[in-house]
Residue frames relative to the residue before (quaternion, step in Angstrom):
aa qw qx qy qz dx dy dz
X 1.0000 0.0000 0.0000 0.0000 0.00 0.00 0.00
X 0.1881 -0.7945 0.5632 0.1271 3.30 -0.38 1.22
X 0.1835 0.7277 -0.6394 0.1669 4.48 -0.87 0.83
X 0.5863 -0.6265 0.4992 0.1207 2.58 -1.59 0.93
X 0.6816 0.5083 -0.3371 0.4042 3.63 1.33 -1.07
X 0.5411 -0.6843 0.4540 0.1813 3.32 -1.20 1.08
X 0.6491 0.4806 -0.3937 0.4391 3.12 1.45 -0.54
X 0.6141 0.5132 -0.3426 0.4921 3.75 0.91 -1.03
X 0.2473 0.7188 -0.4926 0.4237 4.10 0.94 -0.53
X 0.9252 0.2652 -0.0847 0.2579 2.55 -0.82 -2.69
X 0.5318 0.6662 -0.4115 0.3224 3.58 1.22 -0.80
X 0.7520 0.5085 -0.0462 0.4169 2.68 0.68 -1.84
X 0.7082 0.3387 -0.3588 0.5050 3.59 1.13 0.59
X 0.3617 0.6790 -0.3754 0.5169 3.28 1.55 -0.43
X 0.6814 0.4801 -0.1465 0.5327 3.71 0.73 -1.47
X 0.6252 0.3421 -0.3771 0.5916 3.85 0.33 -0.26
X 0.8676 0.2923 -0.3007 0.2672 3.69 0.20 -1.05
X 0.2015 0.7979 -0.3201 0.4694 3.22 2.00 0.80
X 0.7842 0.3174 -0.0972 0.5243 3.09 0.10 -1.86
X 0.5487 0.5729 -0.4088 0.4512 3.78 1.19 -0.70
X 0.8177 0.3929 -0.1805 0.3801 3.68 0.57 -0.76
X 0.6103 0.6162 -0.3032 0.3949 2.91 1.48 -0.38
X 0.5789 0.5891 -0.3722 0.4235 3.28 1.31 -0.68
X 0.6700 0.6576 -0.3172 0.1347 3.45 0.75 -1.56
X 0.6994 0.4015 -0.3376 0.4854 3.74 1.35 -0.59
X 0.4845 0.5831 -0.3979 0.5166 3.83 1.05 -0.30
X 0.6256 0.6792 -0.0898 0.3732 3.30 0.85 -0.64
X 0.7437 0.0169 0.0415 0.6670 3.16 0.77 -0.98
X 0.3930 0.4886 -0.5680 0.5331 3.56 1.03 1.04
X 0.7640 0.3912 -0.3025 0.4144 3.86 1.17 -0.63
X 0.3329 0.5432 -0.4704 0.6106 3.72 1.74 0.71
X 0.6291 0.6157 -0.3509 0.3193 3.25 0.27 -1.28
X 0.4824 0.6406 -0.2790 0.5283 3.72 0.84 -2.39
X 0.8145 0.4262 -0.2039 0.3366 2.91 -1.12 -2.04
X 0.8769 0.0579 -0.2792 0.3869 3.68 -0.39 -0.36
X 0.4799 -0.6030 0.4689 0.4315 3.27 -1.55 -0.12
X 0.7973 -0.5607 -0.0056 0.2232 2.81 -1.42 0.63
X 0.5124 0.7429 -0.1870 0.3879 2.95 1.98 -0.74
X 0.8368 0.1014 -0.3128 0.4379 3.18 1.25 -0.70
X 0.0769 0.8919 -0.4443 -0.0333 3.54 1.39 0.46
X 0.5743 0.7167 -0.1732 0.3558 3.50 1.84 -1.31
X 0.6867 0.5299 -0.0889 0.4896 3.04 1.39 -1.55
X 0.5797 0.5112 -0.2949 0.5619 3.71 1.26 -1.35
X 0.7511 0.3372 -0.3773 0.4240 3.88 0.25 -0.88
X 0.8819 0.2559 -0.3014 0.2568 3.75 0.62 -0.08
X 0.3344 0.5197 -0.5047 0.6027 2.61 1.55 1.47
X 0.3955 0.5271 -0.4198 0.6241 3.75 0.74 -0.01
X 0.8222 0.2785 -0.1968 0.4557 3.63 -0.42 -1.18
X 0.7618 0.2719 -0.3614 0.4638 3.77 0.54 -0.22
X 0.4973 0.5142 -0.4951 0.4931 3.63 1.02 0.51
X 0.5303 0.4983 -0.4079 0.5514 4.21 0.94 -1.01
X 0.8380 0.2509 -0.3514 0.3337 3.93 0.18 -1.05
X 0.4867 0.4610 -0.4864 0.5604 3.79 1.00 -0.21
X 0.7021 0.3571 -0.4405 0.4306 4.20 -0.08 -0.24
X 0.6268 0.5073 -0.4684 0.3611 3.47 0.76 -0.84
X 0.6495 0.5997 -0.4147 0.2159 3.71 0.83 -1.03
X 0.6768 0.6371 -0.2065 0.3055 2.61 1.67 -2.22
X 0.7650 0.4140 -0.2467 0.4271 3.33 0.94 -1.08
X 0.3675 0.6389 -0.5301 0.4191 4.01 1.04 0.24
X 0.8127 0.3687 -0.2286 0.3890 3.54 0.84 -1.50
X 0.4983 0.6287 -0.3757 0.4641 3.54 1.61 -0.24
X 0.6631 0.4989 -0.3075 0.4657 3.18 0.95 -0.79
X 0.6582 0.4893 -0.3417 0.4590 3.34 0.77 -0.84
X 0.7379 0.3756 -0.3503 0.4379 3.88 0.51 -0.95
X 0.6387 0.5701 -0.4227 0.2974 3.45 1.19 -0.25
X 0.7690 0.2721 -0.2815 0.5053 3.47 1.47 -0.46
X 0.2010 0.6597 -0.5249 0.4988 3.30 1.37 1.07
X 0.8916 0.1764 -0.0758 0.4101 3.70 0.42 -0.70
X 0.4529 0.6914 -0.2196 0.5183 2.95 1.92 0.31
X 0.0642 -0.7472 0.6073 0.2623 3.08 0.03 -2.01
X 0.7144 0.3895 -0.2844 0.5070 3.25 0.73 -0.01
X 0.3465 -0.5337 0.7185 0.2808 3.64 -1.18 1.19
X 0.8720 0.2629 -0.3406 0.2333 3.91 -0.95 -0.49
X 0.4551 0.2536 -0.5322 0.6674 3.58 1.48 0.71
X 0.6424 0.4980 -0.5448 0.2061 3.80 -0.16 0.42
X 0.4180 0.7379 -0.1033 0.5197 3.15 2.48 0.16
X 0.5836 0.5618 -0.4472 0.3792 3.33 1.50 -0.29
X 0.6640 0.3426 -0.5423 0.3843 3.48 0.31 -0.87
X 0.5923 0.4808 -0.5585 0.3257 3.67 -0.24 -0.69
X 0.7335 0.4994 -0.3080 0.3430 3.69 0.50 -0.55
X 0.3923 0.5921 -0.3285 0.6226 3.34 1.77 -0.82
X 0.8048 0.3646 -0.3563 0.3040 3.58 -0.25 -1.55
X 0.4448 0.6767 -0.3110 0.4975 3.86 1.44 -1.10
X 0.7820 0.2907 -0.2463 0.4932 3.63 0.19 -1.25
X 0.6176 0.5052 -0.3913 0.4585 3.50 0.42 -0.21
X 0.7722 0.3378 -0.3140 0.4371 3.51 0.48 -0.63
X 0.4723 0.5714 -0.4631 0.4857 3.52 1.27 -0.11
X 0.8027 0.4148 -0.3461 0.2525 3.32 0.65 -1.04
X 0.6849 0.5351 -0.2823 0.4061 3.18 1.83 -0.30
X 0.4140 0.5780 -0.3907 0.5847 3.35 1.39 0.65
X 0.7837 0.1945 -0.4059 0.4281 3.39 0.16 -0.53
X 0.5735 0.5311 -0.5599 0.2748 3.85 0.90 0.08
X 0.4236 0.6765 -0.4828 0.3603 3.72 1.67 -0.62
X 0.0147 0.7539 -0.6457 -0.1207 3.21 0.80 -2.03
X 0.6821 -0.5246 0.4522 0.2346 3.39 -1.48 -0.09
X 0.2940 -0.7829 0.4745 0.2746 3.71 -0.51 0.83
X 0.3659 -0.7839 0.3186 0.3874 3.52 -0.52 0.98
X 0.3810 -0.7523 0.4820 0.2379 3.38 -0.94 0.57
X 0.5337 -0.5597 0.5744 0.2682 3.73 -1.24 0.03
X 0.3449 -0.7646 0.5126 0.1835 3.74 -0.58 1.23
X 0.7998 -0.5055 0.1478 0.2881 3.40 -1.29 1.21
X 0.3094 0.7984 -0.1961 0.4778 3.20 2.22 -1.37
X 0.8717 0.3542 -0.0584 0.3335 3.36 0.08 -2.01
X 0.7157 0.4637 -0.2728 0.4454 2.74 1.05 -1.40
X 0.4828 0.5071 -0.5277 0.4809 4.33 0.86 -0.04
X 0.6605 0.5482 -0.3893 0.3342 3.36 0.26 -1.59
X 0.5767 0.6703 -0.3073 0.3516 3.35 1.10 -1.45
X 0.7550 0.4623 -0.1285 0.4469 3.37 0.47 -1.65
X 0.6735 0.3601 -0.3618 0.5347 3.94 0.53 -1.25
């Protein structure tokens, strides 16, 4: 949304940097899940050096994409492609099912 008012602006980034943060502990609670515990350390900084080696790659994609474009919001698709893809590969992870609290004593005694 493109405006001039400073006040709509600030909302309206406040609100992106919301949803940006909000993901980040859901997130690496589902790194967390997924491995065991030993290498939970190792899985998150490989996670984090894969985000910064994509973040570069995909600055310069963007850039050659509206290099030959002209347009900044078709220079936005891959990043959207890459977004929808990774949603889609989260929800196929989903959530391992766990064993209610109940079970998990019974389990142990």
């Amino acid at each position: 949304i493109f405006t001039s008012s400073l006040t709509l602006s600030l909302i309206l980034f406040s609100l992106v940097l919301m949803g940006n943060y909000a993901i980040k502990g859901p997130f690496w609670a589902l790194v967390s899940e997924r491995l065991p515990p030993t290498l939970v350390a190792v899985g998150i900084a490989a996670v984090n050096t894969i985000a910064h080696i994509g973040t570069g790659l995909m600055n310069s994609i963007m850039g050659i994409v509206k290099d030959y474009s002209g347009s900044f919001p078709i220079s936005l698709l891959p990043l959207c492609m890459l977004t929808f893809t990774g949603a889609m590969i989260a929800l196929y992870l989903g959530r391992k099912p766990t064993l209610p609290k109940a079970q998990k004593v019974q389990k142990l005694v």
